[in-house]
C-alpha positions as CSV (number, residue, x, y, z in Angstrom):
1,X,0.0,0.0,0.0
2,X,1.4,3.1,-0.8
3,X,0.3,7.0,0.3
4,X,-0.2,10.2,-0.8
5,X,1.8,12.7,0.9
6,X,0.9,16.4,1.4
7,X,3.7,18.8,0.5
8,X,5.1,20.4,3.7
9,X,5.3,24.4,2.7
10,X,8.9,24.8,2.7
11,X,12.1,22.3,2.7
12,X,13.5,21.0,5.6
13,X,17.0,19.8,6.8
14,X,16.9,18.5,10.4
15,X,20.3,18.5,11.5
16,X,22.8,16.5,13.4
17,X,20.3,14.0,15.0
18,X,20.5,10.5,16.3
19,X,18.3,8.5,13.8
20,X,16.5,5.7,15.0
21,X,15.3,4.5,11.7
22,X,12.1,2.6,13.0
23,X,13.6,-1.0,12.0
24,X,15.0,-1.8,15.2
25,X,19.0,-1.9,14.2
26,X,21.4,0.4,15.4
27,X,21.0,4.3,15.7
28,X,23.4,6.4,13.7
29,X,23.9,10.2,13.7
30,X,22.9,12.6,10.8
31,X,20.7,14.6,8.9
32,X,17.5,14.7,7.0
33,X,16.3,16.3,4.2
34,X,12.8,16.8,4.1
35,X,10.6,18.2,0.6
36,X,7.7,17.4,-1.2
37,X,6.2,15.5,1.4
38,X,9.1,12.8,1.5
39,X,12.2,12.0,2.6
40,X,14.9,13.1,0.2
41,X,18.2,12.3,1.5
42,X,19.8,11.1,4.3
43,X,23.5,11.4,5.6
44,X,26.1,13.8,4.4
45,X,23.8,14.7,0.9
46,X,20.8,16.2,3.5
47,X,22.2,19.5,3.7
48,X,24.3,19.6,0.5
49,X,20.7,19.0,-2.0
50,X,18.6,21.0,0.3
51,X,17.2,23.7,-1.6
52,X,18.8,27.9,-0.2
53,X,15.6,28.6,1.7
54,X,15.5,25.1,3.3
55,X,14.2,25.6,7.3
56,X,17.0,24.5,9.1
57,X,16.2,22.9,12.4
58,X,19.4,21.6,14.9
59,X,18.7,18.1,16.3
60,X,21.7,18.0,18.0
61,X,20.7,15.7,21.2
62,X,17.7,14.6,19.8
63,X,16.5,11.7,18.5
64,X,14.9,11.5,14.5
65,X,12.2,8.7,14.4
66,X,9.2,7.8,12.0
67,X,6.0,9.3,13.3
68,X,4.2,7.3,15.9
69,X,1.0,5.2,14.8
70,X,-1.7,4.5,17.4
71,X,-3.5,1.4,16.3
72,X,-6.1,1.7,18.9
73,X,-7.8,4.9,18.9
74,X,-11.4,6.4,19.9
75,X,-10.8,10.0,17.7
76,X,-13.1,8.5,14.9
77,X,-15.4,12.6,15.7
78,X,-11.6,14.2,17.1
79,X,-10.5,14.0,14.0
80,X,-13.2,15.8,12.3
81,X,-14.3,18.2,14.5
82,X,-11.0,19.2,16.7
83,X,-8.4,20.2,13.4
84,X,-5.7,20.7,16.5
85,X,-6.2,17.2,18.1
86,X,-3.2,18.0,20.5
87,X,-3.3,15.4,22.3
88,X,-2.3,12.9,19.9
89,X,0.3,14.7,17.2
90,X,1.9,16.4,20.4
91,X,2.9,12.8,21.2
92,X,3.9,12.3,18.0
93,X,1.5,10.5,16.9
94,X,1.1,10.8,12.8
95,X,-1.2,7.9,12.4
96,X,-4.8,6.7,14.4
97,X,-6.4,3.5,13.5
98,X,-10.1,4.0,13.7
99,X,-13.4,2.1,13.8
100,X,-12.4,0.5,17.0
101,X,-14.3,-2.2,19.3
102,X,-16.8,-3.0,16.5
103,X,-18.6,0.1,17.2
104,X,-18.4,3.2,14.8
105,X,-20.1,5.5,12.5
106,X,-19.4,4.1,9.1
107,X,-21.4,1.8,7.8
108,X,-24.5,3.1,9.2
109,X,-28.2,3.7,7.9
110,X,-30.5,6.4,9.8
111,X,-31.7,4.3,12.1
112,X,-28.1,3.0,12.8
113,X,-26.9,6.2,13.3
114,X,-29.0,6.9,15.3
115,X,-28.4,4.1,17.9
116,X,-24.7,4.3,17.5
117,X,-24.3,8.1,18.3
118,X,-26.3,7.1,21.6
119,X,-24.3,4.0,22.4
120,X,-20.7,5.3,22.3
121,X,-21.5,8.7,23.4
122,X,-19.2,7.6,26.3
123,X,-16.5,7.5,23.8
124,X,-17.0,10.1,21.6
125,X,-19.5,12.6,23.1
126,X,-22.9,14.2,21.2
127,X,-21.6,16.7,19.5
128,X,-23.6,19.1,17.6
129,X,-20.9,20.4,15.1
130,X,-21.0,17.3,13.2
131,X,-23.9,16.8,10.5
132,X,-23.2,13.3,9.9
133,X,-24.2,13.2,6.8
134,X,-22.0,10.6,5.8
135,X,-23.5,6.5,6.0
136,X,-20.2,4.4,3.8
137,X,-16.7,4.1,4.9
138,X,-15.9,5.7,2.0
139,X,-17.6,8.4,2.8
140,X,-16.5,8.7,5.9
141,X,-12.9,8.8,4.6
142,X,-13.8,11.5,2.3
143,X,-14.7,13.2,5.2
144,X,-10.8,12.8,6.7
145,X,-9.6,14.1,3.4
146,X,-11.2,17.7,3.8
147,X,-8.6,18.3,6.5
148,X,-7.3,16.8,9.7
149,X,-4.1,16.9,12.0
150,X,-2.8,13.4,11.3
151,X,-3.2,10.3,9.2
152,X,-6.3,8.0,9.6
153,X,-6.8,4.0,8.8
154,X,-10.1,2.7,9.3
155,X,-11.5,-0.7,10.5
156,X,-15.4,-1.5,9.1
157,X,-16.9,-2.5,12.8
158,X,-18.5,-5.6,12.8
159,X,-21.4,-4.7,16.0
160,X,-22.4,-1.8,13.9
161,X,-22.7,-3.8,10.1
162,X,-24.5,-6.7,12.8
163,X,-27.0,-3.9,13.2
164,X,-27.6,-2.9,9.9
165,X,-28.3,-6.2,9.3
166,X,-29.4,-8.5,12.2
167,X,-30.6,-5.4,14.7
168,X,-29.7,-5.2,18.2
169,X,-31.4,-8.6,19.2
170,X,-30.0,-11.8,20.9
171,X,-29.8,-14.2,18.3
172,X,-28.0,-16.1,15.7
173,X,-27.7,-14.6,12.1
174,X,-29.4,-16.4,9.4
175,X,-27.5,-17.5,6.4
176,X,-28.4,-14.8,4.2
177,X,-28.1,-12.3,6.7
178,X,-24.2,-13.5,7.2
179,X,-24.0,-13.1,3.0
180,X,-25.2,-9.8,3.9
181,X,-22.9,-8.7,6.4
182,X,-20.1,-10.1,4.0
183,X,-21.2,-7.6,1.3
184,X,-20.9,-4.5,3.8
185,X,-18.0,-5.6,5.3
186,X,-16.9,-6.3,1.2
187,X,-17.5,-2.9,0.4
188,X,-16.2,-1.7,3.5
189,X,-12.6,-2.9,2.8
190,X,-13.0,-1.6,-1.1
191,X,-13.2,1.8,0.2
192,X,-10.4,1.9,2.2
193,X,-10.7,0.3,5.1
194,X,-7.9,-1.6,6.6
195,X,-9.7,-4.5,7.8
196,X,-12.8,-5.5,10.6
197,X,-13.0,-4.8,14.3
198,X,-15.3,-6.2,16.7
199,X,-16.5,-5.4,19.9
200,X,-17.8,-9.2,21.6
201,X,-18.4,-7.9,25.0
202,X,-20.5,-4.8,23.5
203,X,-24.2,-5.0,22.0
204,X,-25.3,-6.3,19.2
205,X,-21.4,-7.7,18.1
206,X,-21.1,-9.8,21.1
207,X,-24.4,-11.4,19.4
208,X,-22.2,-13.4,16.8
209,X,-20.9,-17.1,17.6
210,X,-17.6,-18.3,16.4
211,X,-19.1,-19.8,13.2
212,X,-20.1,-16.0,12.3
213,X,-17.6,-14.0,12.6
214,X,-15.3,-16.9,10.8
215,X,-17.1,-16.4,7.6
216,X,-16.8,-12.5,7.9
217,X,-13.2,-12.7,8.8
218,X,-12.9,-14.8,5.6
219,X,-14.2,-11.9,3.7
220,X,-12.0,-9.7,5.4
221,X,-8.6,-12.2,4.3
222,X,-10.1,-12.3,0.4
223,X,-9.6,-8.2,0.7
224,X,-6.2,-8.3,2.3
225,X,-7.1,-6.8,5.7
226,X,-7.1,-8.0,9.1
227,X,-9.3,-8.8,12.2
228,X,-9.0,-6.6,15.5
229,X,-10.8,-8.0,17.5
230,X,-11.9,-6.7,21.7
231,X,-12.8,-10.3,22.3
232,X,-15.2,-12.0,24.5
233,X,-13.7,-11.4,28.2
234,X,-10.4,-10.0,29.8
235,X,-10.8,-11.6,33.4
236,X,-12.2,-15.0,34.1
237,X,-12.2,-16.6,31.0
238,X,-9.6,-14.4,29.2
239,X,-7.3,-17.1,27.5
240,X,-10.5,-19.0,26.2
241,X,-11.2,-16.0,24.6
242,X,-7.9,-15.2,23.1
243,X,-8.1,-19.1,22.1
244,X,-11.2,-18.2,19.9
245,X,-9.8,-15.5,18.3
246,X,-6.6,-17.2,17.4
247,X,-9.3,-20.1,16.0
248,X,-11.2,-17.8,14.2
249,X,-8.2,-16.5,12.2
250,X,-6.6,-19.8,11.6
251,X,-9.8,-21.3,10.2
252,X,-10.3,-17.9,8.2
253,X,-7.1,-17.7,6.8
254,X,-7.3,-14.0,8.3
255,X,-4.3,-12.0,10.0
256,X,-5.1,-11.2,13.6
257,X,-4.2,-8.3,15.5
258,X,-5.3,-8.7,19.2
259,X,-6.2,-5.0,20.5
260,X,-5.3,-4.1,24.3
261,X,-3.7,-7.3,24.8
262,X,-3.6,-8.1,28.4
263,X,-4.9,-10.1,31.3
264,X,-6.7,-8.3,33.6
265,X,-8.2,-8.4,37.4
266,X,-6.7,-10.8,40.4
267,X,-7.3,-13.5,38.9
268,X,-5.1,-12.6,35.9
269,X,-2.2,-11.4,38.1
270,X,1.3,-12.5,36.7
271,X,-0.5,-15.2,34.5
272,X,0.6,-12.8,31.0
273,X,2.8,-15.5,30.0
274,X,0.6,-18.1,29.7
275,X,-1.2,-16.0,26.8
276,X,2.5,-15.6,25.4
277,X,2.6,-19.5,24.8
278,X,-0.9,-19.4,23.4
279,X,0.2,-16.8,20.6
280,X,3.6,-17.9,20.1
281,X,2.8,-21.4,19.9
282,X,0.1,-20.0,16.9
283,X,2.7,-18.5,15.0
284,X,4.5,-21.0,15.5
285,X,1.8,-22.8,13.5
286,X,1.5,-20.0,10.9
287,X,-1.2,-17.7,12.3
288,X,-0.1,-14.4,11.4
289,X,-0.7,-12.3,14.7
290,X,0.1,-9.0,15.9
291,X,-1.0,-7.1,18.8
292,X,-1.1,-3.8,20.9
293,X,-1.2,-2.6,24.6
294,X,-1.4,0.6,26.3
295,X,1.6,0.8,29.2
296,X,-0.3,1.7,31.9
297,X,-2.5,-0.3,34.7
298,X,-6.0,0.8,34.3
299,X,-8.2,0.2,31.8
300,X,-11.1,2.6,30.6
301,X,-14.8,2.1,28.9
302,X,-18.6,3.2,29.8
303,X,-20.5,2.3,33.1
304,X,-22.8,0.8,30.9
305,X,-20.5,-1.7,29.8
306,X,-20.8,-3.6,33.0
307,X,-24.3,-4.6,32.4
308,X,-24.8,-8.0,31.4
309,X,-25.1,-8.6,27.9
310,X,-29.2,-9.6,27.8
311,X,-30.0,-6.3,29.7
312,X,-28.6,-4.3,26.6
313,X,-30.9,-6.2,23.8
314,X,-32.7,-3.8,21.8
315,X,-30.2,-0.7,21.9
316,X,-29.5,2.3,24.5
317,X,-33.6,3.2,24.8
318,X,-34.2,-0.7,25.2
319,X,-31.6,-0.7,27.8
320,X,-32.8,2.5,29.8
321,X,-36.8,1.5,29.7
322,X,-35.9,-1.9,31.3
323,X,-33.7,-0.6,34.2
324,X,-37.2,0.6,35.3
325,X,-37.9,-2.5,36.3
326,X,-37.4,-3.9,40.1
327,X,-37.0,-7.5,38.6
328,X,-34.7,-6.9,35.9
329,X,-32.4,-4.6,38.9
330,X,-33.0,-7.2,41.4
331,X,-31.4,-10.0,38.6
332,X,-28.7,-7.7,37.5
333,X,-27.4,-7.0,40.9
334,X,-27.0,-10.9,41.6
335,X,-25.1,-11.2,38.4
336,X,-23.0,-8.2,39.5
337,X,-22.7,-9.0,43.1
338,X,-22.6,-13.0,42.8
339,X,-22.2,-14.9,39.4
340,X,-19.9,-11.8,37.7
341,X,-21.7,-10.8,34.4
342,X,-20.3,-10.9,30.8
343,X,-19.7,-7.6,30.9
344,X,-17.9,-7.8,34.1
345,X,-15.5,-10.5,32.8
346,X,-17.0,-13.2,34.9
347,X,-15.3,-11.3,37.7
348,X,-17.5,-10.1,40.3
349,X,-17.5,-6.5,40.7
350,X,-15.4,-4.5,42.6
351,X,-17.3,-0.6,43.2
352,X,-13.7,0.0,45.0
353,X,-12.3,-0.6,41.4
354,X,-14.4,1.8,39.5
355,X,-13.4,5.2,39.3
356,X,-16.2,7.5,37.1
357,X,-13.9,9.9,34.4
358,X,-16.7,11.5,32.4
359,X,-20.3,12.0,32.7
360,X,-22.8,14.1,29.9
361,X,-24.9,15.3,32.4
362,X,-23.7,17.9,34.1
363,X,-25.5,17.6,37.1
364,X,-23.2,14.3,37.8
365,X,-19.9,16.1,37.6
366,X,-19.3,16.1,41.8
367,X,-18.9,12.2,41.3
368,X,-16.0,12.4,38.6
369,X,-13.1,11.5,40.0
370,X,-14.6,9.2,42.8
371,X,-15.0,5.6,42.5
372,X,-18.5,4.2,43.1
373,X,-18.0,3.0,46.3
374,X,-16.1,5.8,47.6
375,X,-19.5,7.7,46.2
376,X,-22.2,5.4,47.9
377,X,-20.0,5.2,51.5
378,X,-19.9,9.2,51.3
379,X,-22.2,10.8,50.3
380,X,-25.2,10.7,52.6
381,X,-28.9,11.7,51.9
382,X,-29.6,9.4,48.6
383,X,-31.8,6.7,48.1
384,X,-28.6,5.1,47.0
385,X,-26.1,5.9,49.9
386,X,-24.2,2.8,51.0
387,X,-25.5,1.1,48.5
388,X,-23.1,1.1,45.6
389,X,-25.0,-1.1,42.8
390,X,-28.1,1.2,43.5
391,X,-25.4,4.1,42.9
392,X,-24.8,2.2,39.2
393,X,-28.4,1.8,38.1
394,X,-29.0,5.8,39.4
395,X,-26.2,6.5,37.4
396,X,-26.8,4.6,33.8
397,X,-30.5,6.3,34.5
398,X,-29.2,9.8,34.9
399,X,-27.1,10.1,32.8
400,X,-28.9,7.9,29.9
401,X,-26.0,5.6,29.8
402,X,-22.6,8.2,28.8
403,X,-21.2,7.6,31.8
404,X,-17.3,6.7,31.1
405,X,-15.2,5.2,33.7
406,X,-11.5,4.0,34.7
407,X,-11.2,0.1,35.4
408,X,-8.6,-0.4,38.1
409,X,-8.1,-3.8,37.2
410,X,-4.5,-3.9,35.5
411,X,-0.9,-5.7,36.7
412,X,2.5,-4.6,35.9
413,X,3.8,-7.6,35.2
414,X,1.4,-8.7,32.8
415,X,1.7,-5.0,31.0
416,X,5.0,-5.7,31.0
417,X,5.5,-9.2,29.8
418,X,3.1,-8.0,26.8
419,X,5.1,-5.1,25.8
420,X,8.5,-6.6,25.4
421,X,6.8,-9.2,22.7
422,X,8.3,-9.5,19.2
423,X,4.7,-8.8,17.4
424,X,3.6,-5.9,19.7
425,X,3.1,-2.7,18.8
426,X,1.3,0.1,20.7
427,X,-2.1,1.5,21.1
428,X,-3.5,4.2,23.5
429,X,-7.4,3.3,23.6
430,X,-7.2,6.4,24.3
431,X,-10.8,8.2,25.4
432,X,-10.6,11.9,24.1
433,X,-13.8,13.3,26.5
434,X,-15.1,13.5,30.0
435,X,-13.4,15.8,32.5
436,X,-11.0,13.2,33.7
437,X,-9.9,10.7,31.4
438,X,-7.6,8.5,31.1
439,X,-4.0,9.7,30.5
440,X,-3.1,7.4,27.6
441,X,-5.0,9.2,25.7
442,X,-2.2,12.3,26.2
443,X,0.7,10.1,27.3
444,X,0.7,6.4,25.6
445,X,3.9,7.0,23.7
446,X,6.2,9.2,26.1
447,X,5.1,7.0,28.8
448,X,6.6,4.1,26.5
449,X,10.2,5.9,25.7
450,X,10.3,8.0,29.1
451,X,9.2,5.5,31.5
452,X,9.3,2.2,30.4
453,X,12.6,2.9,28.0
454,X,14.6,5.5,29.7
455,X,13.2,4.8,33.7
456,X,12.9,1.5,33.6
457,X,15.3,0.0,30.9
458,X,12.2,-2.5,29.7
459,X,13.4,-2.1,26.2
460,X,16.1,-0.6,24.2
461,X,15.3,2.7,22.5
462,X,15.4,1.5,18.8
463,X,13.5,-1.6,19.7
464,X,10.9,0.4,20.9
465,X,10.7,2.6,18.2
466,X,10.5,-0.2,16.0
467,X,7.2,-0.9,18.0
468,X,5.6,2.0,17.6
469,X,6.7,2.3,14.1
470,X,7.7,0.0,11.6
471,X,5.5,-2.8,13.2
472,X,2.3,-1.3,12.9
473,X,3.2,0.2,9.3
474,X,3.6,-3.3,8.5
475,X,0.5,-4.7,10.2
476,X,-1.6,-1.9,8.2
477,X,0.2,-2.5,4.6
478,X,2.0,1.1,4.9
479,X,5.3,0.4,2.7
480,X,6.0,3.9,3.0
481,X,5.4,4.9,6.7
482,X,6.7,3.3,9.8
483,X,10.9,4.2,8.8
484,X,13.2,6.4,7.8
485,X,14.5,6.0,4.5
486,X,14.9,7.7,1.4
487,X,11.5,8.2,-0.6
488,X,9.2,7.5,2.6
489,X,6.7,9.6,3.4
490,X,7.7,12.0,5.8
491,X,6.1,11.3,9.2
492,X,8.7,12.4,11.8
493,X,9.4,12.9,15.3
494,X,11.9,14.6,16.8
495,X,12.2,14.2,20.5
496,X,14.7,14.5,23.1
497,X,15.5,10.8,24.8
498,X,16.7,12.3,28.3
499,X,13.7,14.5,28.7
500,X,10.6,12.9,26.9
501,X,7.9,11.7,29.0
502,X,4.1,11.8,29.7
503,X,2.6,14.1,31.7
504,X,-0.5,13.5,31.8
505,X,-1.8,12.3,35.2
506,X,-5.1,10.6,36.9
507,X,-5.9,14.3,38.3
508,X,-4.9,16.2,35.2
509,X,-5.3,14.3,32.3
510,X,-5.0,16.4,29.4
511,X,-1.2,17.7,30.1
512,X,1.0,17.8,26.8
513,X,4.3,15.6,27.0
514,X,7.8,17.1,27.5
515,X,10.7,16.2,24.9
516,X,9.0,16.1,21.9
517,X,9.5,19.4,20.1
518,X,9.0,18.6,16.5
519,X,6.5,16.4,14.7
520,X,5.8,15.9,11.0
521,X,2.7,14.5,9.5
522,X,3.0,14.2,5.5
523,X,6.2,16.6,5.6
524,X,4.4,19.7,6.9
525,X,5.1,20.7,10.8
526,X,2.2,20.1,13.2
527,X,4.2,20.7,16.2
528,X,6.9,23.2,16.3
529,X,9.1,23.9,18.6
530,X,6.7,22.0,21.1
531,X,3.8,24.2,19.7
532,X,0.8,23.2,17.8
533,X,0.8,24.9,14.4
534,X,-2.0,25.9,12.7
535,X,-1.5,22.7,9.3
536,X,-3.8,20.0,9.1
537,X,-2.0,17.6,6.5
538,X,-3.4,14.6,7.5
539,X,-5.4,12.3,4.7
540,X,-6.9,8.8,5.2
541,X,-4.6,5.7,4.0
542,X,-6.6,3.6,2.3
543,X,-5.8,-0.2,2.0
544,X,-6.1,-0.4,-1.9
545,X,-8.0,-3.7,-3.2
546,X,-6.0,-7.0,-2.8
């Protein structure tokens, strides 16, 4: 697959830097020329063809590295709406990967929309600047094209073509509604799109059995993509559901790239290597997998995500109506409190665990911040005080279901285990709204070269570049992005490796890292001198028809 660059305004010779090249061998000092978008020269030539009115920038103590590429991002509105999108190219990210957790805004019908904008308004937000007019990936992508900060790759998501199809019911696809779904997912991938997500702990994706998504993820192979998949649980039965995955692509024929792939909650603690053997000894059989994980401990959805999975039949009104019901709460709770529902992981929940981030109505912003049981034991006066599952159902009520929260659920040995993996790469799932997110979304990659690289000595410098670079380019068919090297597209980072580091924190979220004053997207500047410039070169990279 190949790119279209946009011209940068003006030549550039970065000087005198330590290139990391994003292919994981040795660093080497020298310069780059940047013009036209690409990578003209490197080494001794840089300076010597640059053109007289070439922008000269010194790199001397900094490192040269191919732009970042997030391959699991929520921005699928940011990127439309917010033409700065700071929080992403001032890490140096350069490239998202959309239509995450098989829930997104392209395919969709007016009904779908509809449903969609309601159901992952805990991702995204309502906003009211965007007309949505579009309904095809392609259009969609068109959309990217007008204008945005970085680059964008796009997976069609599976729950929402389920819903165009099948609805939001509890059941098993007929045959001709799976040779439907294979037609949008078909046409999905012939507009651009990269490959198929799923969501199978979210409503209505969650819906498909194994046989299902097999025979979509065989469409997916015939168009050269891959499956990204947020599979079925990440507690109790988490290495059954990586097993399925790994099934699904072996009997499919389909590349796999497992998204925030970890083991989470106590009774995952330290057992990351166990899912090591599980992938390696799949590659080791020929299943072509990749993966991504976000280097921090907690994890991040919507309250609403909790709920088990046949409370949330029918869509977000569905959902709402029936948590009227004293029955339906009184058999939620014991799934909550006792069994551990689906969308708990089979783990039984925790309130001490569940920190609320962001809320839509505004008359719930004293709880952000808090945990739910910190909440319930607190505050006094309510008909839910000391009673934290009364706080939940209050909550979903109030605030017709937004609610987004922080999971504290994670261990550092798994996280690390997973990172230092030969087929990893890195994704923020990062959550761009709410008035206390989750870091990653700011700090996912200077956490990785700060921390984890510079603090903590987890991995080398180039091999971690090679993580966040080259890897993913490969995964997404990018033979121009993810290195340095003469005649590829000119996505670049500068950043300085004894200073670059996240910032962003649990009380203050949306800080801007340190160490990273220069960032290229498509050859033109976006970050300059450690300032946001006012160019919005990104484009959409379209996978082009196998």
């Amino acid at each position: 697959m190949t790119s279209r660059p946009t011209d940068g305004a003006r030549a550039v010779v970065i000087r005198g830097a330590r290139i990391v090249d994003g292919t994981g061998g040795p660093s080497v000092h020298g310069s780059l020329l940047i013009d036209g978008g690409r990578i003209i020269a490197i080494g001794a030539s840089a300076e010597a063809d640059a053109p007289a009115d070439a922008l000269i920038i010194d790199a001397d103590g900094l490192v040269a590295s191919p732009g970042f590429i997030d391959m699991h991002a929520h921005s699928d509105l940011a990127v439309l709406r917010d033409h700065e999108h700071l929080a992403k190219v001032s890490q140096g990210v350069t490239t998202e990967v959309l239509g995450q957790d098989g829930l997104s805004y392209a395919p969709t019908d007016d009904r779908t929309m509809a449903i969609v904008r309601q159901q992952i308004a805990g991702w995204n937000g309502q906003p009211d600047d965007v007309d949505f007019a579009w309904r095809t990936v392609g259009e969609y992508l068109d959309r990217v094209d007008r204008g945005a900060a970085l680059n964008v790759a796009y997976l069609v998501p599976q729950g929402s073509v389920r819903m165009l199809v099948v609805g939001t019911e509890n059941r098993a696809a007929t045959a001709d509604e799976i040779a439907r779904m294979q037609e949008l997912v078909a046409a999905g991938l012939r507009e651009g799109a990269v490959g198929m997500s799923s969501g199978l702990t979210y409503v209505p994706g969650m819906f498909a059995d194994t046989e299902e998504l097999v025979a979509l993820c065989r469409t997916v192979a015939e168009h050269g993509g891959f499956y990204a998949p947020h599979q079925r649980s990440y507690g109790k039965g988490a290495l059954e559901a990586y097993a399925e995955m790994i099934d699904i692509s072996r009997r499919s024929g389909c590349a796999l790239h497992l998204t925030h792939a970890t083991m989470n909650f106590g009774v995952n603690a330290g057992r990351a290597a166990e899912l090591v053997a599980l992938i390696d000894a799949a590659i080791a059989d020929g299943v072509d997998i990749t993966l991504d994980t976000y280097p921090y401990l907690p994890g991040s959805t919507t309250l609403s995500a909790l709920l088990p999975s046949w409370a949330a039949v029918g869509g977000p009104d569905a959902t709402i109506e029936r948590l009227g019901d004293d029955d339906v709460r009184a058999r939620i709770r014991y799934e909550l409190e006792v069994l551990g529902t689906d969308g708990c992981h089979g783990v039984v929940t925790d309130w001490a665990t569940i920190e609320i981030s962001g809320v839509a109505n505004p008359e719930l912003a004293g709880f952000v911040g808090r945990t739910v049981a910190d909440i319930a034991a607190e505050d006094a006066g309510h008909a839910w005080s000391g009673d934290p599952t009364a706080l939940f159902f209050a909550l979903l009520e109030a605030d017709r279901l937004a609610t987004g929260i922080l999971q504290h659920v994670g261990d550092e040995a798994n996280v690390r285990t997973m990172m230092v993996h030969p087929a990893h790469t890195g994704g923020s799932d990062g959550i761009l709204i709410g008035a206390k997110p989750h870091p990653r979304a700011w700090g996912t990659f200077p956490r990785y070269l700060g921390h984890y690289v510079r603090e903590e000595g987890v991995l080398g410098l180039e091999d971690a570049v090679a993580h966040l670079t080259s890897r993913p380019a490969a995964r997404l068919g990018l033979s121009d992005r993810g290195v340095l090297r003469v005649g590829a597209v000119a996505d670049v980072v500068l950043f300085d490796p004894a200073t670059i580091a996240d910032r962003a924190t649990f009380a203050e979220p949306r800080q801007q890292a340190a160490g990273i004053p220069w960032v290229f997207v498509n050859g033109a500047a976006v970050i300059a001198d450690g300032r946001r410039t006012d160019a919005v070169p990104g484009r959409s990279l379209r996978r082009r028809p196998a």
